[in-house]
C-alpha positions as CSV (number, residue, x, y, z in Angstrom):
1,X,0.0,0.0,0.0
2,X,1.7,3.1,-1.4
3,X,2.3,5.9,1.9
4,X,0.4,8.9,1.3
5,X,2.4,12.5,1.2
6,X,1.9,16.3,2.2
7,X,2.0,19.0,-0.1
8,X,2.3,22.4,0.7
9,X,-1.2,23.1,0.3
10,X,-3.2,20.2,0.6
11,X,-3.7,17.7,3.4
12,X,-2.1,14.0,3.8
13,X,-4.1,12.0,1.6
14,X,-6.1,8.9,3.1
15,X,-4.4,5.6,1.9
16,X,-8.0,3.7,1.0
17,X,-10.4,4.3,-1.5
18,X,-11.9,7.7,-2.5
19,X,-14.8,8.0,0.0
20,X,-18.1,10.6,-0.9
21,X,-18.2,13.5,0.6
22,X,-17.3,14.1,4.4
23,X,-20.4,12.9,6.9
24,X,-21.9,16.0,8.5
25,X,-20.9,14.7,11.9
26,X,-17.1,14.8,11.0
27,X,-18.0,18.5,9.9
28,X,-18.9,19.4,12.7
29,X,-16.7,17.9,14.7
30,X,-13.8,19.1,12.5
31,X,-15.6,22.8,13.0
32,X,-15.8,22.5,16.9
33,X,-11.9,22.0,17.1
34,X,-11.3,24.7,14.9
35,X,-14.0,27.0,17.2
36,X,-12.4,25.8,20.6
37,X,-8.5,26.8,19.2
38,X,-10.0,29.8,18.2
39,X,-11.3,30.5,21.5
40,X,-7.9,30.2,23.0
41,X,-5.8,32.1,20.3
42,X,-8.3,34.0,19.0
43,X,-5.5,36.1,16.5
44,X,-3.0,33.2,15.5
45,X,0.0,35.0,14.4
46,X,1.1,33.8,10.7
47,X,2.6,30.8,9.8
48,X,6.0,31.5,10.9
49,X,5.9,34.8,12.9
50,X,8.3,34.6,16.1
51,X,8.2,36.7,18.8
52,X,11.0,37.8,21.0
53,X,10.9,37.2,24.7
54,X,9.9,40.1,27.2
55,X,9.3,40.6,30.8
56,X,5.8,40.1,30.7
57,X,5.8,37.0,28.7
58,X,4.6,34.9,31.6
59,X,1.7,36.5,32.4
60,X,0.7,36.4,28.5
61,X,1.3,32.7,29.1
62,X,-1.7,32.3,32.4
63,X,-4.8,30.9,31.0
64,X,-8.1,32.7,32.3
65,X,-10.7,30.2,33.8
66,X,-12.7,30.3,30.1
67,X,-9.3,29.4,28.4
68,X,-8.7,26.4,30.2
69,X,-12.2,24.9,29.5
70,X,-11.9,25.7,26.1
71,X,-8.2,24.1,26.0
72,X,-10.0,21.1,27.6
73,X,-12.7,20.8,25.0
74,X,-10.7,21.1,22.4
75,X,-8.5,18.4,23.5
76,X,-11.8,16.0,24.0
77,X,-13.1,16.6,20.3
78,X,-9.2,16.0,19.1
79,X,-9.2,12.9,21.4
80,X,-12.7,11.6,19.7
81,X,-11.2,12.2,15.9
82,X,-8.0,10.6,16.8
83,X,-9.9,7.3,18.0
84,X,-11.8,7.9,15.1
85,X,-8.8,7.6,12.9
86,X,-7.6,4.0,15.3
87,X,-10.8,2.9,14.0
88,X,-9.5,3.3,10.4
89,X,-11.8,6.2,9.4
90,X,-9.8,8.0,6.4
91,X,-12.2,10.9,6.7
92,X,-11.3,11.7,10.1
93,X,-7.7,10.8,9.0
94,X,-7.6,13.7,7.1
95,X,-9.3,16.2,9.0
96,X,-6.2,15.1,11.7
97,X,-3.9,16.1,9.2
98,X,-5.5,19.5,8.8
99,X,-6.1,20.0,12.2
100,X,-2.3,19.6,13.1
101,X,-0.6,20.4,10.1
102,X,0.1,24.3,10.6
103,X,1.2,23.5,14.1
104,X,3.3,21.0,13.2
105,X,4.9,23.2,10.3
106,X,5.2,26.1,12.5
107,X,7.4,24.1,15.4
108,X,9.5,23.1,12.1
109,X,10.3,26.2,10.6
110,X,10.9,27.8,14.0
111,X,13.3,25.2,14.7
112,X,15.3,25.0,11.5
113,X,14.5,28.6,10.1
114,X,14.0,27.2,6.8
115,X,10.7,27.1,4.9
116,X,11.4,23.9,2.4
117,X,13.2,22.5,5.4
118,X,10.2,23.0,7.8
119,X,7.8,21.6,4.6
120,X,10.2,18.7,4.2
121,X,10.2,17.7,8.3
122,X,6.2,18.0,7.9
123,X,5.6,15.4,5.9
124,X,7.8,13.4,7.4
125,X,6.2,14.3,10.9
126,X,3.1,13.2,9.5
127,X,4.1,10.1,7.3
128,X,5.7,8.9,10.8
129,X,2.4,9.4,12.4
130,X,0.7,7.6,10.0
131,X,2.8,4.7,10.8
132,X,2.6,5.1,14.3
133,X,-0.7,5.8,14.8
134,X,-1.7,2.0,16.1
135,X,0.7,2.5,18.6
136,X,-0.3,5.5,20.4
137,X,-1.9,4.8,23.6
138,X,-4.5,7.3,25.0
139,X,-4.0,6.1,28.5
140,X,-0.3,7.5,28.7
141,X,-0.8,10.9,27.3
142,X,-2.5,13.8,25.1
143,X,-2.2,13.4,21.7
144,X,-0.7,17.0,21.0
145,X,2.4,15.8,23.4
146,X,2.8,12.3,21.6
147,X,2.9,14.4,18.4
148,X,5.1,17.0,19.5
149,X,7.5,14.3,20.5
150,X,7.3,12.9,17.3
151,X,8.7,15.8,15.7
152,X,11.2,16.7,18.3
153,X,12.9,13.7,17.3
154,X,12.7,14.1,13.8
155,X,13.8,17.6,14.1
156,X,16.6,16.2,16.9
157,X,17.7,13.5,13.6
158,X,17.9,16.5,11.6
159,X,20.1,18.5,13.4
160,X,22.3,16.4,13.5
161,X,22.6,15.1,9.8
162,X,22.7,18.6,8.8
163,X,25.5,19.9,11.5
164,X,28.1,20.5,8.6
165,X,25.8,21.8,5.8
166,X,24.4,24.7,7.8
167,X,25.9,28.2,6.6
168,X,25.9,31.7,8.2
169,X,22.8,34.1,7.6
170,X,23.2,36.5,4.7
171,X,21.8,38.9,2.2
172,X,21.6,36.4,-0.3
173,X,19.4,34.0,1.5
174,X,15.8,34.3,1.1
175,X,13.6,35.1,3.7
176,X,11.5,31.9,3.5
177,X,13.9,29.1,3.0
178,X,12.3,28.8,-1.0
179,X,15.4,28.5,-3.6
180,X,13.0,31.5,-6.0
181,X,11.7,33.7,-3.1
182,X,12.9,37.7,-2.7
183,X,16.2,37.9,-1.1
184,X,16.9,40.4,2.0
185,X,18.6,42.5,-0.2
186,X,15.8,42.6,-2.6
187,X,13.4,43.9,0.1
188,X,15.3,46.2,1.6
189,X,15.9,48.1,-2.0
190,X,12.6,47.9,-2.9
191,X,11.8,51.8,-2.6
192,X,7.5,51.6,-2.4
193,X,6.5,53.5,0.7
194,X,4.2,50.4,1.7
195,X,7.2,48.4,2.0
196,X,8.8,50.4,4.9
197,X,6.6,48.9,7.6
198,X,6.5,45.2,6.1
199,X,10.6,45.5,5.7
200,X,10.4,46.3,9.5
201,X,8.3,43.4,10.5
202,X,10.6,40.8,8.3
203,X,14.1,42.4,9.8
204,X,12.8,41.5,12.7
205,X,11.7,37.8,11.8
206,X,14.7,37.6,11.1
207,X,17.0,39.1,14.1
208,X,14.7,36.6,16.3
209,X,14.9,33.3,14.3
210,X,18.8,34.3,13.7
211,X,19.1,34.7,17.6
212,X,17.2,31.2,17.7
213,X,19.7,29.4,15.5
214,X,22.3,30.6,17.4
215,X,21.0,28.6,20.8
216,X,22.1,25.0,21.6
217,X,19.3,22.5,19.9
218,X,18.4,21.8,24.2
219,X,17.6,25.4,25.1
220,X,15.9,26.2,21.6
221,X,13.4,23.8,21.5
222,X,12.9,24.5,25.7
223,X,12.0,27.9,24.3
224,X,10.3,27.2,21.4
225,X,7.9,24.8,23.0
226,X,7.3,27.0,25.9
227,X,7.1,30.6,24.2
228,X,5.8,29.8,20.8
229,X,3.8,26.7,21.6
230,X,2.5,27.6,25.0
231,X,3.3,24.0,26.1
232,X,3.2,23.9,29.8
233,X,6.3,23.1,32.2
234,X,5.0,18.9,32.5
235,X,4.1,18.7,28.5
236,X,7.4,19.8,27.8
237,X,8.7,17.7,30.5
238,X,7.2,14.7,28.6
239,X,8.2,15.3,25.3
240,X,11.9,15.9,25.8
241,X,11.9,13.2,28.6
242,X,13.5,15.1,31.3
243,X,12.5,16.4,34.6
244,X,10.0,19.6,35.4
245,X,12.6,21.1,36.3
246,X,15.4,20.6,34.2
247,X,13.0,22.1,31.3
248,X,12.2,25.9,34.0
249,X,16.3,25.8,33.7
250,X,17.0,25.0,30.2
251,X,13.9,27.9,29.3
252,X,15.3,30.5,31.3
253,X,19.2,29.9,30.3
254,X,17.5,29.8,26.8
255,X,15.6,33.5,27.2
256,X,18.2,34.9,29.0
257,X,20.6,33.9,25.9
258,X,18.5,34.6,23.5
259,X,17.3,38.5,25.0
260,X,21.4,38.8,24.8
261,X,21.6,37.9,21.2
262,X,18.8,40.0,20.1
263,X,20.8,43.0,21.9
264,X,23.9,42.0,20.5
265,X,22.1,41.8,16.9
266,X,20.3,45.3,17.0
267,X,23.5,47.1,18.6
């Protein structure tokens, strides 16, 4: 049976038959995730958009009362599609993919600061899944943490297999990762007045995902999973398998380091 792919703008594929159209109750179901994420990030930042640390950062972080029963609902109705998915329905299948597949990318790209890079660990995030699905026990864990795991490793694997490729940031390399995409250098020189304040929001993409690359792989996914994922301290604990609170140490070395690469970058 031939393993299904991602593409950078549709969803992982089901490996059986065409089906007919999608049953209303997976509709809905698929809508009430969407509506419960919502509810906790109301304004998702774009695919890709870091954000450097601040002082108030934590208290962004505290849930309100409403958040937290939201969070929980939305983890039930994820629960419910991925046991639907165990029971081999390739709808639901699918409308897993979709539900996961920006978060997924975005952990990627955040980690390796390159867009094809971030596409190319996606699919293989999701292919994984899709052969690991059987094993997952919903006893032992959420499903967001035994994915997250997933592609900490893969991301971890990565690293690693691309220690001696990776080259210094310049004004040559795109801003996306994509081989055909502007360069830096091309939108800085571009002289239309719009482009002042989008120019200012990309430099400083870049200064932050540049300060990011420049942490140790432990401290930058301690940071990334706690800051841009809003994992909290025991989710993160579980998916880089080390105590509570070896991951409070690693997150603050890793904000204090990177709050002193941001300076040294803008000075």
């Amino acid at each position: 049976m031939a393993i299904p792919t991602v593409s950078r703008h549709t969803a992982l594929k089901s490996p059986t038959r065409r089906l007919p159209r999608v049953p209303a109750q997976h509709v809905t179901q698929h809508a009430e995730i969407l509506q419960v994420q919502q509810q906790i990030n109301p304004s998702p930042a774009p695919r890709g958009t870091l954000l450097p640390p601040t002082k108030s950062l934590e208290a962004k972080l505290e849930r309100t009362p409403q958040q937290d029963a939201a969070q929980e609902a939305a983890q039930e109705a994820l629960a419910k599609l991925v046991r639907q998915c165990m029971a081999g329905d390739s709808q639901s299948w699918q409308q897993l993919v979709a539900s996961q597949h920006r978060r997924i990318y975005a952990i990627c790209y955040r980690f390796t600061g390159s867009g094809t890079d971030a596409e190319d660990l996606t699919q293989e995030v999701f292919l994984k899944l899709y052969k690991n699905l059987a094993s997952f026990d919903t006893q032992k864990g959420s499903f967001q943490t035994w994915i997250t795991t997933l592609a900490r490793n893969l991301l971890v694997d990565h690293f690693r297999r691309t220690r001696l490729e990776r080259a210094s940031e310049s004004l040559d390399a795109t801003f996306d990762g994509e081989e055909d995409g502007p360069t830096m250098a091309d939108r800085l020189a571009d002289p239309r007045p719009s482009q002042e304040h989008h120019v200012a929001g990309l430099e400083l993409k870049v200064r932050v995902q540049s300060a990011l690359k420049q942490l140790s792989p432990e401290l930058r996914e301690a940071v990334i999973l706690r800051d841009l994922e809003d994992m909290d301290y025991k989710e993160i604990s579980q998916v880089l398998r080390i105590p509570e609170g070896t991951v409070k140490s690693r997150i603050s070395r890793g904000r204090g380091e990177l709050a002193r690469l941001l300076q040294r970058i803008e000075s």
